[in-house]
C-alpha positions in Angstrom: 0.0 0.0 0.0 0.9 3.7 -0.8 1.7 5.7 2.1 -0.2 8.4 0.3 -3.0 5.9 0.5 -2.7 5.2 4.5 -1.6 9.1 6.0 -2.1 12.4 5.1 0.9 14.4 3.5 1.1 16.2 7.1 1.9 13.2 8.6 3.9 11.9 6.2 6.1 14.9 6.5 6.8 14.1 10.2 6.6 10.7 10.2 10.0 11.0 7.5 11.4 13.5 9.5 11.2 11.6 12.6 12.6 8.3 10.7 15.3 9.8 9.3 16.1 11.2 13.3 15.9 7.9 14.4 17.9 6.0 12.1 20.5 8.6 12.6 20.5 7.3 16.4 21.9 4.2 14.8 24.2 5.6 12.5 22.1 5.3 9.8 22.8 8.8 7.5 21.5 7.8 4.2 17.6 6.9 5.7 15.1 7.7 3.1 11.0 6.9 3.9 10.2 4.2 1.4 6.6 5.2 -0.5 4.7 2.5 0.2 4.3 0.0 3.2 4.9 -3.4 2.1 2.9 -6.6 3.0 5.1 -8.2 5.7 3.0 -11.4 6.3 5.0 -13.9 4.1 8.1 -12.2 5.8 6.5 -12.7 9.1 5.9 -16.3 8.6 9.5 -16.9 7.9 10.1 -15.6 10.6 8.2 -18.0 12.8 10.0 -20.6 10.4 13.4 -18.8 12.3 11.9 -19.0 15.3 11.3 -22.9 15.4 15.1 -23.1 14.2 16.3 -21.0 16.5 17.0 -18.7 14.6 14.5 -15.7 14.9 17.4 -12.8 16.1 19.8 -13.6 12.8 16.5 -13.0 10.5 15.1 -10.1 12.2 18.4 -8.4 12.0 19.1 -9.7 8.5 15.4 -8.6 7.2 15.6 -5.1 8.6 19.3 -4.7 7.1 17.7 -5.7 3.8 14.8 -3.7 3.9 16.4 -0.7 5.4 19.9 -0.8 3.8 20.0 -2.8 1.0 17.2 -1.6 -0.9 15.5 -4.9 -0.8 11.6 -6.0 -0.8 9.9 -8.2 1.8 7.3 -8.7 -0.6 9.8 -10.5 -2.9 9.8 -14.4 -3.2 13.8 -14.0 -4.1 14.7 -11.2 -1.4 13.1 -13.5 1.4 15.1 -16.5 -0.1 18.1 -15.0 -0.1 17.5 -13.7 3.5 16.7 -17.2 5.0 19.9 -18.6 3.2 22.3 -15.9 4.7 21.0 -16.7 8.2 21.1 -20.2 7.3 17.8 -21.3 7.6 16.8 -25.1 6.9 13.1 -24.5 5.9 12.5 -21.1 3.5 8.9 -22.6 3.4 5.9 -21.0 5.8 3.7 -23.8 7.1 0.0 -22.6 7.8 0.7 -23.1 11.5 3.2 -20.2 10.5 0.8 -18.0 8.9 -1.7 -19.0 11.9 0.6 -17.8 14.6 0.8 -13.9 12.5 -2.6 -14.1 12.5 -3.5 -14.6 16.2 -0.6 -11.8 16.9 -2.4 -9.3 14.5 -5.6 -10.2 16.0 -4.7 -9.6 19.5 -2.6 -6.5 18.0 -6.4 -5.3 16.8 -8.3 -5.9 20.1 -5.4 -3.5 22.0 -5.4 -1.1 19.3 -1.8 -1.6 17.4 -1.6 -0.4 14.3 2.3 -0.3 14.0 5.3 -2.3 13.4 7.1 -3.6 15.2 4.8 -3.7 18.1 5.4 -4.4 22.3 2.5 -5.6 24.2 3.1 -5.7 28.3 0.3 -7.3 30.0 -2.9 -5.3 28.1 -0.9 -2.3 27.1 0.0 -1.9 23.3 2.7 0.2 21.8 3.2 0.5 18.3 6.0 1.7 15.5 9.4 2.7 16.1 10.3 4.5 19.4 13.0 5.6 21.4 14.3 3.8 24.5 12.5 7.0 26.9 9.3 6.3 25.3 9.8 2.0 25.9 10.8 2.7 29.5 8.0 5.2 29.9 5.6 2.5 28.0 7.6 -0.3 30.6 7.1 1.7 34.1 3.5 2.4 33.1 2.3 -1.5 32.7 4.0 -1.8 36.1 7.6 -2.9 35.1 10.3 -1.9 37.8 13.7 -0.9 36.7 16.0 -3.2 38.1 19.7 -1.2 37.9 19.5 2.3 37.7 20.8 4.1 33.9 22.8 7.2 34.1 
């Protein structure tokens, strides 16, 4: 889908600024918002194939350096291949019992009111879409998480 399609210019505009602000936290310089927001499911579903092989933190970190840096598509048969090769992945082939578990999370997602990826959900509380680690302790502390070693 468009992003065009989804938000209004407005929103757009900060939504890109505050992107390219983030990314920048991470030493990411050359951050620009991609123009349409691409159906993650099959990418999703590998991932729960990662997951079962123990290898969910190698694809996460490989998908979002392909999406983010390299320019590649999560909607693409060959992009996902080549992702679950490079982390080494046995199966590059979604089961339904896959698909089923995305489906239950975006459900549940729904009934808390997450529209956002990636998405933390503490007890009943939802937070959605990319945010900084104030805003995730904030979002911790406030669904009754105690901090257990103080950050200066």
């Amino acid at each position: 889908m468009r992003l065009d399609e989804y938000f209004p210019a407005e929103r757009q505009r900060g939504m890109a600024e505050y992107m390219r602000k983030f990314a920048a936290e991470f030493g990411i310089q050359d951050f620009s918002q991609p123009e349409r927001i691409p159906n993650t499911r099959r990418a999703l579903a590998l991932a729960e194939v990662a997951r079962d092989e123990g290898k969910v933190d190698a694809f996460r970190h490989r998908a979002m350096d392909a999406h983010w840096r390299d320019g590649m598509n999560l909607e693409n048969e060959e992009d996902l291949l080549t992702i679950a090769r490079d982390v080494g992945l046995q199966s590059t082939e979604p089961e339904d019992e896959h698909f089923d578990r995305i489906d239950e999370i975006r459900e549940e997602a729904d009934r808390i009111g997450i529209q956002g990826i990636p998405t933390f959900v503490i007890r009943n509380l939802g937070l959605g879409g990319c945010q900084s680690f104030e805003v995730l302790e904030e979002f911790a502390q406030q669904a009754g998480a105690k901090r257990k070693v103080a950050i200066s």
